[in-house]
ZAZA-929845 format. One record per residue (C-alpha): residue number from 0; x, y, z; residue in one letter. Coordinates in steps of 0.001 Angstrom, whole numbers, plus 500000, padded with zeros to 6 digits. Each point is the difference from the previous one (the first is absolute). Layout:
PT   pos        u        v        w   code
PT   NUM        X        Y        Z      A
...
//
This chain:
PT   pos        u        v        w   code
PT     0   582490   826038   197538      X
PT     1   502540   498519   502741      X
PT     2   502028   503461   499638      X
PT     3   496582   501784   500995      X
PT     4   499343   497435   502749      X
PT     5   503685   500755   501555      X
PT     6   499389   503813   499628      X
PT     7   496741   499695   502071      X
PT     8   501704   497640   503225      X
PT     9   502690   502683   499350      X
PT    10   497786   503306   500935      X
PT    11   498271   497856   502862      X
PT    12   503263   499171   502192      X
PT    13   501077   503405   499447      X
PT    14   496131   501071   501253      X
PT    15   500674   497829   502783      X
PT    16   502780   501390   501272      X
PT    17   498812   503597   499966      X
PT    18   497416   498383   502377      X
PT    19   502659   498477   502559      X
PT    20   502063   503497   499607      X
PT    21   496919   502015   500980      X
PT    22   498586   497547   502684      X
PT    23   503930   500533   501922      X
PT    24   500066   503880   499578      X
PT    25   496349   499832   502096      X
PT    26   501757   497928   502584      X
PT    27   502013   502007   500846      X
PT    28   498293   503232   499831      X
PT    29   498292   498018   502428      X
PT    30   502859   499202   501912      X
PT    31   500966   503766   499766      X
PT    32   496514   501413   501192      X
PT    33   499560   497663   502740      X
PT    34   504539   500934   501561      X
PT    35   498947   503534   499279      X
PT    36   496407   499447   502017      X
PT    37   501779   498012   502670      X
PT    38   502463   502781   500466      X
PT    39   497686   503013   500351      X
PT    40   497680   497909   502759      X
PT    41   503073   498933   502216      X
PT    42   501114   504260   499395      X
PT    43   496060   500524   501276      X
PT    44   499775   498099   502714      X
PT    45   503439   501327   501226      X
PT    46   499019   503155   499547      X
PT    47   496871   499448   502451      X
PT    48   501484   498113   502405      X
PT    49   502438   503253   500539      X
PT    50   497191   502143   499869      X
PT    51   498233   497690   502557      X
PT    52   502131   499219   502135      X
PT    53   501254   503821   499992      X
PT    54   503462   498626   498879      X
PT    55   500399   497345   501915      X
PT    56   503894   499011   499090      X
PT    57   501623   501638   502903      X
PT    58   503738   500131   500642      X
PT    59   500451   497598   502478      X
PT    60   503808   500375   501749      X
PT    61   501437   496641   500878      X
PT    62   502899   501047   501478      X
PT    63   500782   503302   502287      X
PT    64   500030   503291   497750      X
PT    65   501842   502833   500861      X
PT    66   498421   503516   498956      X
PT    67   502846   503376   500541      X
PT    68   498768   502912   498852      X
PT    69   497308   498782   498372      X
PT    70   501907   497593   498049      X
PT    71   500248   496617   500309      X
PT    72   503361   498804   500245      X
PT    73   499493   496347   500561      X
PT    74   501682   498695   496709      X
PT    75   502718   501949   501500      X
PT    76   500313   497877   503349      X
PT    77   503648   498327   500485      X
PT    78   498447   498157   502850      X
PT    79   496897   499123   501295      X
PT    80   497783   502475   502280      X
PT    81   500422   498649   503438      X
PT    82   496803   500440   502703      X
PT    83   500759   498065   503277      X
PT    84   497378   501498   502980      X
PT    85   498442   502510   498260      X
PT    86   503524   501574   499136      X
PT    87   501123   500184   496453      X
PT    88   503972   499357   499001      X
PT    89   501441   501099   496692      X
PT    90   503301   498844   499430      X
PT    91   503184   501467   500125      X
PT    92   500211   500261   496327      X
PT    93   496488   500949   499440      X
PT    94   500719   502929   502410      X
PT    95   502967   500525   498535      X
PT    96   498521   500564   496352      X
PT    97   496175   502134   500986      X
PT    98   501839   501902   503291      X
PT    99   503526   500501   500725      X
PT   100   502481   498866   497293      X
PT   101   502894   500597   502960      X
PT   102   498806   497956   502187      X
PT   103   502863   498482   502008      X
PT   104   500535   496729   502334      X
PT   105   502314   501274   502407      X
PT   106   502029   496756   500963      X
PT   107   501364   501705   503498      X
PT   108   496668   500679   501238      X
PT   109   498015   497507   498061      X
PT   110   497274   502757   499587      X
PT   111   498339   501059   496536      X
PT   112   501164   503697   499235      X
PT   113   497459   501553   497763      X
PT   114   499545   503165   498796      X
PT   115   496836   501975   498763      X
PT   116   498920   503834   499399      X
PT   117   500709   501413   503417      X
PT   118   500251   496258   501927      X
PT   119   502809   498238   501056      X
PT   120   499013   497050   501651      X
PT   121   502209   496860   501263      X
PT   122   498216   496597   501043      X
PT   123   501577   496795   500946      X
PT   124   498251   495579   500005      X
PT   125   499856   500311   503852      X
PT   126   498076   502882   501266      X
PT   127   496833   501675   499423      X
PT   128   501195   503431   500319      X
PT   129   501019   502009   497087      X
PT   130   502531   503296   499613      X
PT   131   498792   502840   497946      X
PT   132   502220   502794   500067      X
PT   133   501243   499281   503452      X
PT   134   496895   499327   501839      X
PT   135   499053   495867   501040      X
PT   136   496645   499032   499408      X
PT   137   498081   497360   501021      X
PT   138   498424   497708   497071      X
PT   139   498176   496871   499723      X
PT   140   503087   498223   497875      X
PT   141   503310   499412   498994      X
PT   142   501903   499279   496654      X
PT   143   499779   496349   499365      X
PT   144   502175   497333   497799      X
PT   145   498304   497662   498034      X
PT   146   500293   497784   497380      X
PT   147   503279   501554   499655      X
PT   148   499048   503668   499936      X
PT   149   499426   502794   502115      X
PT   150   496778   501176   500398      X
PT   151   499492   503792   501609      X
PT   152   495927   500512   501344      X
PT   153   499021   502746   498191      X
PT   154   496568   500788   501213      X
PT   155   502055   500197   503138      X
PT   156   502565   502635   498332      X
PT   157   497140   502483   498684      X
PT   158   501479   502971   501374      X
PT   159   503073   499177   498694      X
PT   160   498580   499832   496380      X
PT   161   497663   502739   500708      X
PT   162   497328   497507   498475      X
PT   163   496386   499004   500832      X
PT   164   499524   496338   499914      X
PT   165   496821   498102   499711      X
PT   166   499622   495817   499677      X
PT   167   496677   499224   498434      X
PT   168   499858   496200   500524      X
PT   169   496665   499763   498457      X
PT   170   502016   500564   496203      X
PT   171   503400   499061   501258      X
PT   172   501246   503480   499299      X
PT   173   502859   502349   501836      X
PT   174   499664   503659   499651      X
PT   175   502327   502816   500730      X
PT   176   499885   503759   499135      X
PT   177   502369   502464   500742      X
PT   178   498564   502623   502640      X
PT   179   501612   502471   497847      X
PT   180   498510   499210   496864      X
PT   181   496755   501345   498500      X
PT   182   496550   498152   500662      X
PT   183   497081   500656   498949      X
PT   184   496576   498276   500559      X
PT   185   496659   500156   498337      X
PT   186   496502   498441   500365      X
PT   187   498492   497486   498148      X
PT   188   496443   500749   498176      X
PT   189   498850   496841   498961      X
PT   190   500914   496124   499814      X
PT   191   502523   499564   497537      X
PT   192   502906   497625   499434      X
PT   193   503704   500995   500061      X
PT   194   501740   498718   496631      X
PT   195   503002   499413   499152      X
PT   196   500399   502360   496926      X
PT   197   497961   502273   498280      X
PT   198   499565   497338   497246      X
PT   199   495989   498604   499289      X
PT   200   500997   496626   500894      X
PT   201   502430   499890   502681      X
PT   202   500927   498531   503249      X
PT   203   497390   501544   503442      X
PT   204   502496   499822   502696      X
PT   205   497237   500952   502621      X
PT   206   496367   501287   500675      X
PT   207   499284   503428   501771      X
PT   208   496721   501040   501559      X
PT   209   498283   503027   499926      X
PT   210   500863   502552   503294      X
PT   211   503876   498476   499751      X
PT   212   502923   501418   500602      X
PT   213   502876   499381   497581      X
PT   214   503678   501936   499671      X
PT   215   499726   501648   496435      X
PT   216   503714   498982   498905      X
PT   217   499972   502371   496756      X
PT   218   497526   501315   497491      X
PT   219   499958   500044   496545      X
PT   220   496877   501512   498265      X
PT   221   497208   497004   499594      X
PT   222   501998   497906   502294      X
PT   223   501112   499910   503237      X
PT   224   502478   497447   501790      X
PT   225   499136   498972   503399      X
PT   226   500850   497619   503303      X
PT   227   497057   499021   501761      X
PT   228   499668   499048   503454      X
PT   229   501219   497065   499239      X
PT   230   503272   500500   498723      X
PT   231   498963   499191   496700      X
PT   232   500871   502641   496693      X
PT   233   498300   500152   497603      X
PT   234   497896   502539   497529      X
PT   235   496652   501226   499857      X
PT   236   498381   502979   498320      X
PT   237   501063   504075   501616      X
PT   238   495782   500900   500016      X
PT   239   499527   497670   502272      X
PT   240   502326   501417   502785      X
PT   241   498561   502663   502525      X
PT   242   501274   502026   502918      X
PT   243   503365   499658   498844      X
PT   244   502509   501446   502463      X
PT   245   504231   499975   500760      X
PT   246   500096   498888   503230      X
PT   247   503742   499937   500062      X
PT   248   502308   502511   497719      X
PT   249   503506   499716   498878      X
PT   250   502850   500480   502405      X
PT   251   503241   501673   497841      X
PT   252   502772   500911   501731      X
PT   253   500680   503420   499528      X
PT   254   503082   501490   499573      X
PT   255   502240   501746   502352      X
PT   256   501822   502155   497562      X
PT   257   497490   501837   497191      X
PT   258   501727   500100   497019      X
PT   259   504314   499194   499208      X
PT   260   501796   499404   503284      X
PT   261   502701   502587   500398      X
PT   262   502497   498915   502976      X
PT   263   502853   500528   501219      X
PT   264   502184   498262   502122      X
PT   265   501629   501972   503554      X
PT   266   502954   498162   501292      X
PT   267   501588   500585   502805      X
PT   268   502711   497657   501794      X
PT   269   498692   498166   503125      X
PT   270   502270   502625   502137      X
PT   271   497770   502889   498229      X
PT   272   497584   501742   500793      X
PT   273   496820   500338   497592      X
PT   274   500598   503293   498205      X
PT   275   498189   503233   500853      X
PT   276   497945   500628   497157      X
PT   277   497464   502484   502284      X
PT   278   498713   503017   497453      X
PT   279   501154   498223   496169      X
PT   280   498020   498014   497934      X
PT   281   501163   498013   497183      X
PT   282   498087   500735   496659      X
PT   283   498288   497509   498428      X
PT   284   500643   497048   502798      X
PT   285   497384   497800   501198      X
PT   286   502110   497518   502366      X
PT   287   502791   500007   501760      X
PT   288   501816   497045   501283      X
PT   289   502573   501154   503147      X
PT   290   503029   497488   501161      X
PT   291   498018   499039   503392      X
PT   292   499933   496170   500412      X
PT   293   503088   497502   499820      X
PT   294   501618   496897   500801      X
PT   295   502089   499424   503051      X
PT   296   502442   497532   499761      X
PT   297   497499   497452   502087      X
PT   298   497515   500540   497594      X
PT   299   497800   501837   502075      X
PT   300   497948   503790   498371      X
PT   301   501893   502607   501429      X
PT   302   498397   503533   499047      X
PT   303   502098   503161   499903      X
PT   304   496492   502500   499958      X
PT   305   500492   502258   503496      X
PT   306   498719   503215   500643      X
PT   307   501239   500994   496710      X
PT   308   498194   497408   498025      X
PT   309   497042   500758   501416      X
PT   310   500186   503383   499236      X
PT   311   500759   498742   496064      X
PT   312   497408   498252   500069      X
PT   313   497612   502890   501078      X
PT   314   501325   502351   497324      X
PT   315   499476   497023   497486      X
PT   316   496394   499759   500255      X
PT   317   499567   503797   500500      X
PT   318   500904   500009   496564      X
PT   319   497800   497157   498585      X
PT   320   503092   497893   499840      X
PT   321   499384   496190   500857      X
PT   322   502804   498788   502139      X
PT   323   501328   496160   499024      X
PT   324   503448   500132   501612      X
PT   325   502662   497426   499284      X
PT   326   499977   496366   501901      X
PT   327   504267   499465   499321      X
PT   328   502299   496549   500107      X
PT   329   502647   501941   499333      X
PT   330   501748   501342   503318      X
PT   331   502088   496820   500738      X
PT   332   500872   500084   496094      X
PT   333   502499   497168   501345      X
PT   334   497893   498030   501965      X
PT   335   496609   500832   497591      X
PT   336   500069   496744   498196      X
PT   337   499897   497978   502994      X
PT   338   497879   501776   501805      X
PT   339   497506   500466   497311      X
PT   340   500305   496556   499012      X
PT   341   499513   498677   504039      X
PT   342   496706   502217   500076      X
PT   343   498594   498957   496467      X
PT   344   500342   496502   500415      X
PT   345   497657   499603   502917      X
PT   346   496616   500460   500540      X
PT   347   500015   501623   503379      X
PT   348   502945   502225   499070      X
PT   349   497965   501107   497396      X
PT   350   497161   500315   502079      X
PT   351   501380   501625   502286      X
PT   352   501910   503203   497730      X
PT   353   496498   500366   499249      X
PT   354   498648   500317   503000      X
PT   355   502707   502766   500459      X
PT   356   498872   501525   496494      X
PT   357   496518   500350   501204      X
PT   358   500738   501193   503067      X
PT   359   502189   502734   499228      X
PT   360   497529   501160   496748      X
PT   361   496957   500386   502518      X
PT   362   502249   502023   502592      X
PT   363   501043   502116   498036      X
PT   364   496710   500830   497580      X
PT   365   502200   498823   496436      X
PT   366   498479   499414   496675      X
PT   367   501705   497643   499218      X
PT   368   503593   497901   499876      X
PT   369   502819   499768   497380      X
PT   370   502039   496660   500403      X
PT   371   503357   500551   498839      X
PT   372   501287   496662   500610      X
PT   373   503791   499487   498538      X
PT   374   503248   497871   499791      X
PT   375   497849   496910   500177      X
PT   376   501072   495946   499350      X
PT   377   498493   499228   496838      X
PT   378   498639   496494   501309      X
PT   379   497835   502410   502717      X
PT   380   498107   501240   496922      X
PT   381   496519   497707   500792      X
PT   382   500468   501122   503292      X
PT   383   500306   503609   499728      X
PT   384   497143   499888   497675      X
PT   385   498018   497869   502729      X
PT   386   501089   503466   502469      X
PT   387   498168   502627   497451      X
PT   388   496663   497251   499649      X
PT   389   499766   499852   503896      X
PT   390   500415   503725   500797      X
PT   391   497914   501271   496926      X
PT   392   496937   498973   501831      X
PT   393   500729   500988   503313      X
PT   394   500855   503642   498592      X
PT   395   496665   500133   497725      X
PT   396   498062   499246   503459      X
PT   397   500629   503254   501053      X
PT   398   500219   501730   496765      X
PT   399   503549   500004   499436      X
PT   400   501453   500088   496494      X
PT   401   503285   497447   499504      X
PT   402   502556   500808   497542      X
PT   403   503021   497891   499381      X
PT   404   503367   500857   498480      X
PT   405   501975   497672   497425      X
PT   406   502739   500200   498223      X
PT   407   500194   499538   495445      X
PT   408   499855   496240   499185      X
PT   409   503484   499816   498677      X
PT   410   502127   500235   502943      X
PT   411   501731   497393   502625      X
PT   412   499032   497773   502456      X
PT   413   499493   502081   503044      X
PT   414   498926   502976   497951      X
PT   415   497344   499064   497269      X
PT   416   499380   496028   500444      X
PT   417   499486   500500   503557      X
PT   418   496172   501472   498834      X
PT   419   497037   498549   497908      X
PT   420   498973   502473   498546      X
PT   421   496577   498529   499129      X
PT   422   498721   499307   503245      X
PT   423   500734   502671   501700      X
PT   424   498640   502488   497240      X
PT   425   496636   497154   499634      X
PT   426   499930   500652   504467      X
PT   427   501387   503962   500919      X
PT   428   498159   502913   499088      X
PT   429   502955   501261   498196      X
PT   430   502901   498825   499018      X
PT   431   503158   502435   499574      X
PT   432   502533   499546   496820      X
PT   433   503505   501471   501451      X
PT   434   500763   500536   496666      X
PT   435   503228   501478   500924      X
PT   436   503464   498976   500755      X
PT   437   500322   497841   496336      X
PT   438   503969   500821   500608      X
PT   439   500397   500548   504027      X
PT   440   502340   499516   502968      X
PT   441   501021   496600   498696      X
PT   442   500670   500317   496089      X
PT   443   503154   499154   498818      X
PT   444   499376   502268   496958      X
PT   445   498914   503983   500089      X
PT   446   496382   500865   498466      X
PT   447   496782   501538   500333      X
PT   448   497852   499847   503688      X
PT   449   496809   499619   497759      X
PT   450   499893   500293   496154      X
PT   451   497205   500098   498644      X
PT   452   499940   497042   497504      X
PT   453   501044   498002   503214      X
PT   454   497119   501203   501984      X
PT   455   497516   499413   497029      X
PT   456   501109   496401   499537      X
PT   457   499502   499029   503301      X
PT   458   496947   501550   500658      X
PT   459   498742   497770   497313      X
PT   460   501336   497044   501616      X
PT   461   497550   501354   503330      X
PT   462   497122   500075   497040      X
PT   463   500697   497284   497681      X
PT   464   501884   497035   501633      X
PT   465   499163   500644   503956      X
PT   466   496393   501133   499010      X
PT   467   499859   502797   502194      X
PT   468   496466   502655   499851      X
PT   469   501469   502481   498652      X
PT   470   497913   502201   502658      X
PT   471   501555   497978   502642      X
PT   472   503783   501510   499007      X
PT   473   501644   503424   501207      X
PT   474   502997   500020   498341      X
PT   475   502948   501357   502187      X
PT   476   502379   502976   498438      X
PT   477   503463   501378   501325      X
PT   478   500855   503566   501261      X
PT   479   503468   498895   499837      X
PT   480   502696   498749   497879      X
PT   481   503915   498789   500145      X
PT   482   502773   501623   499114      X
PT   483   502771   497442   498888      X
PT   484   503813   500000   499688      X
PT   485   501991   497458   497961      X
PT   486   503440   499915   499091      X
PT   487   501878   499433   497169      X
PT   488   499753   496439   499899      X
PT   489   495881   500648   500031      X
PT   490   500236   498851   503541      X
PT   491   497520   501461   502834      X
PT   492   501818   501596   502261      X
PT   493   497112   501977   501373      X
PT   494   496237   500041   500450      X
PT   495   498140   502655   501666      X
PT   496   496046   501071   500505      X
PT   497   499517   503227   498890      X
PT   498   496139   501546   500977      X
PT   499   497991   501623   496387      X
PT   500   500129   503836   501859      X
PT   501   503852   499626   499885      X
PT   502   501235   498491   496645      X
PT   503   500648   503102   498336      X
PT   504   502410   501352   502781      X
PT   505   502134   496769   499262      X
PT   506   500460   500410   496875      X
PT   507   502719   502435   499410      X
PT   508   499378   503197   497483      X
PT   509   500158   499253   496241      X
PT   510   499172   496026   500286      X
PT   511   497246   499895   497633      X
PT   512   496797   497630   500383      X
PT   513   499328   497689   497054      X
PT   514   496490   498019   499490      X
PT   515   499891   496749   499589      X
PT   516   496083   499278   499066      X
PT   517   500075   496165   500396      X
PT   518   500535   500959   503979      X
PT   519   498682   503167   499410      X
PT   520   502565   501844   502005      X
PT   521   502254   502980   500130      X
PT   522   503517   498332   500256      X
PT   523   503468   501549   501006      X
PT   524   503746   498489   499810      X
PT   525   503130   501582   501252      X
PT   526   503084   499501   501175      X
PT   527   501493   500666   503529      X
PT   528   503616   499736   499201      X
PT   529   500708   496691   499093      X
PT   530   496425   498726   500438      X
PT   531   497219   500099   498572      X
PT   532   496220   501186   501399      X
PT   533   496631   499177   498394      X
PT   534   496641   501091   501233      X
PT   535   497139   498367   498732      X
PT   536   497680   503161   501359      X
PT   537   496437   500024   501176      X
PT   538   498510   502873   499605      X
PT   539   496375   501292   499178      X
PT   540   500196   498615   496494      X
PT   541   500641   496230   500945      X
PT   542   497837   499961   502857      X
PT   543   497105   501765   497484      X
PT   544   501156   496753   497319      X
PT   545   499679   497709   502679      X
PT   546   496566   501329   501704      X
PT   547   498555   500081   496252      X
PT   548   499758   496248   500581      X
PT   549   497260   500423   502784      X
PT   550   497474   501278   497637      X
PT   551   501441   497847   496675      X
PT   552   499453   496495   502660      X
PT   553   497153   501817   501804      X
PT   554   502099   499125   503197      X
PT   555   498307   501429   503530      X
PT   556   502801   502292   500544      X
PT   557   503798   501176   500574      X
PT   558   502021   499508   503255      X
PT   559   503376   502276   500152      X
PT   560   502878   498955   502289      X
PT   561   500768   502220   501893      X
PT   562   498657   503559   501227      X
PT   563   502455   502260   500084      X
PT   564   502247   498588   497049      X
PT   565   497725   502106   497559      X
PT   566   499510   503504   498232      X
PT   567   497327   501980   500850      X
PT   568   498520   499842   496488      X
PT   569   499950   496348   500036      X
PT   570   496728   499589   502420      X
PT   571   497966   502325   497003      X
PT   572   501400   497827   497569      X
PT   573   498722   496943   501635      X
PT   574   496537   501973   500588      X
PT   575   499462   500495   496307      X
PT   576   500978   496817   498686      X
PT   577   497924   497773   502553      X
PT   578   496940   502264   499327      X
PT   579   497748   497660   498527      X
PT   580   497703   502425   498196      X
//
């Protein structure tokens, strides 16, 4: 009996706690029903206040935005956007990083150089007149200083930038567009708000009305991305964009030269004449570049063109030739470094050789300019490449083409460092390899003019470490070579120039050419009594080895030092290689 009576209060406490399980599961499916419930109403009445309200979280600036290009560069601001009397200041460094990454503080003039496109301009923290490319005009501002940093007024400087600039105070945002960028607008069809992304729920960063205009920034499919009028981007659906139209198209400047650049460089002394060239034509050649402009020894642009060099110039473009002749340091070769150096290293020096430049390019109907700057100190280098930044402008205005010529990065002071490489190949049109001379007037030991393997490594050095466009290089060949005596003790005795049409009358009968094919050369060694020649030979197979680089680098093109040094085949040779088809 008593173990039936404990079985019984046994099976009713475990009854009773099945009860208490079950009666906590249904609280909290409660509890779960009621979250879940909670959830989906606060998701509901979201979703209708949006719908309501027509979106009604806009993107409200609260600070200055900056829109370039349709992009908004804000987040990208070193300083502040400046707007003092309706005129808005970026700073130096702000300019420096969306405009001109050369801008320079001249410290003699305390004026702002700056450089854009076709501009120069020059402005200084006293007057309201500005310099663009030689001509003062008047302007509501000046640079300022504050807080520390130089501020430049850009909305002031438009024309400099080639931008349009609108302030929208209303949203607290800055626009500029380049003038010669593509624009296109389109009409609105209906109320709809501008969002953020293309995402269900996401961010409206403005409302547009039916009938407005908007710039249609790009299209893709469903979607398109817009600005509206007030300077807001954003994205609404492409079906609801009419009377789209381009109201400004893409400005690409075009080329001078179609195709590889084929030129060849026409000295003659400053006491020469320009050579009579009346009735010839060079196959294959697209420019030529004739010894007119130099350096007196008071750094002023003498020109050595005459009644001759007019008429070269006339039988030039007869033949389709585009005529860049030679701007030279190197007529006082001892005086050059100080001369150069006392013209580089001041503003209106600089300025001034320009001025010359210009001058002398729009008297004489050129193409264009080859700056063959050499022998230069090797702490002028900034400064030389602050020369090639100014005049590039200037010589664009009036649709010159600048090309530069530099030396292979592995030489001395006043003969490779003096250059950087980088800027002035980032600034010129061209910039021209003299890939010659790798053993020349000053080697203590006899070798090659150009081998090959030389000429290969430091055109990658132009490529690779200067980061050079390869389209931007015209790599320079030699029509010559040097004949060179040592004597017995391996000492030079001699060193002479010897031009390609003539090496094979040098070399006396039975000498035999070898071929070395890590220069790929023809080479020769014999002796002249008790010394010994060698001849390192260009001929048409190096130069074809050394041209095959164009194409391999897609470089723009060959330039060959120096008419007249050649054999006749050599100008089909260069015709067939540069074909680019």
């Amino acid at each position: 009996m008593g173990k039936g009576k404990r079985m019984i209060e046994k099976e009713l406490k475990k009854s009773k706690k099945v009860r208490i399980s079950s009666n906590q599961l249904e609280k909290k499916r409660k509890i779960i029903i009621r979250t879940f419930l909670t959830i989906i109403a606060l998701i509901i009445i979201f979703t209708v206040a949006m719908v309501v309200n027509n979106y009604i979280i806009l993107d409200n600036n609260t600070t200055i935005n900056l829109i370039i290009n349709n992009n908004n560069v804000t987040s990208l601001l070193k300083n502040d956007v400046l707007i003092e009397d309706d005129i808005i200041y970026l700073s130096e460094a702000d300019v420096t990083n969306f405009f001109d990454k050369y801008l320079y503080h001249d410290n003699e003039t305390n004026k702002i150089i700056t450089t854009y496109g076709k501009k120069i301009a020059e402005i200084g923290f006293n007057e309201n007149v500005i310099n663009i490319n030689g001509s003062d005009k008047q302007i509501n501002s000046h640079a300022i200083e504050k807080n520390g940093e130089i501020y430049l007024p850009v909305s002031e400087m438009a024309d400099v930038y080639d931008v349009e600039i609108q302030n929208i105070p209303e949203t607290r945002v800055i626009t500029m567009d380049s003038l010669d960028r593509e624009q296109k607008r389109a009409i609105v069809s209906k109320n709809t708000a501008v969002k953020s992304s293309t995402n269900f729920i996401s961010r409206t960063v403005d409302r547009v009305n039916k009938g407005e205009a908007v710039i249609v920034v790009s299209t893709d499919g469903k979607y398109s991305r817009i600005r509206t009028s007030d300077g807001k981007i954003g994205i609404i659906k492409s079906n609801i964009l009419e009377n789209e139209v381009k109201v400004r198209e893409n400005i690409e400047e075009k080329k001078q030269v179609e195709g590889k650049i084929n030129l060849t460089w026409d000295y003659f002394s400053e006491y020469a004449s320009a050579p009579d060239r009346s009735g010839t034509a060079i196959d294959g050649v697209n420019v030529v570049s004739p010894s007119f402009f130099y350096l007196d020894t008071d750094g002023d642009l003498e020109e050595n063109v005459g009644t001759e060099g007019q008429a070269y110039i006339d039988w030039a473009h007869s033949n389709g030739y585009k005529v860049w002749p030679i701007v030279s340091n190197a007529v006082a070769a001892n005086e050059s470094l100080d001369i150069t150096s006392n013209i580089m290293n001041s503003y209106e020096n600089r300025k001034k050789l320009i001025e010359d430049i210009v001058e002398k390019c729009v008297e004489y109907d050129l193409d264009g300019i080859n700056i063959d700057f050499e022998n230069m100190y090797a702490e002028d280098k900034d400064m030389y490449s602050r020369f090639i930044i100014e005049l590039t402008p200037r010589l664009k205005e009036i649709g010159m083409v600048t090309s530069v010529d530099v030396t292979a990065p592995d030489g001395g002071e006043t003969w490779s460092l003096c250059f950087d490489r980088n800027i002035i190949g980032d600034v010129a049109d061209y910039i021209v390899f003299m890939a010659y001379d790798q053993n020349g007037v000053s080697s203590t030991t006899p070798g090659t003019t150009a081998g090959y393997n030389w000429v290969q490594l430091n055109l990658a050095k132009f490529l690779q470490t200067e980061a050079i466009e390869s389209e931007k290089i015209i790599l320079g060949i030699p029509f010559y070579t040097r004949v060179w005596t040592t004597n017995s003790s391996d000492e030079i005795i001699s060193r002479s120039t010897v031009y390609m049409k003539d090496v094979n009358s040098v070399i006396p009968e039975g000498v035999e050419k070898s071929w070395d094919d890590e220069l790929k050369q023809n080479y020769v060694e014999y002796m002249d009594g008790e010394n010994k020649k060698q001849i390192w030979i260009e001929d048409i197979d190096s130069l074809k080895a050394k041209v095959s680089l164009v194409k391999e680098n897609d470089l723009a093109g060959v330039a060959s030092w120096q008419k007249d040094m050649e054999t006749d085949e050599v100008w089909q040779m260069l015709k067939e290689e540069l074909r680019e088809n």
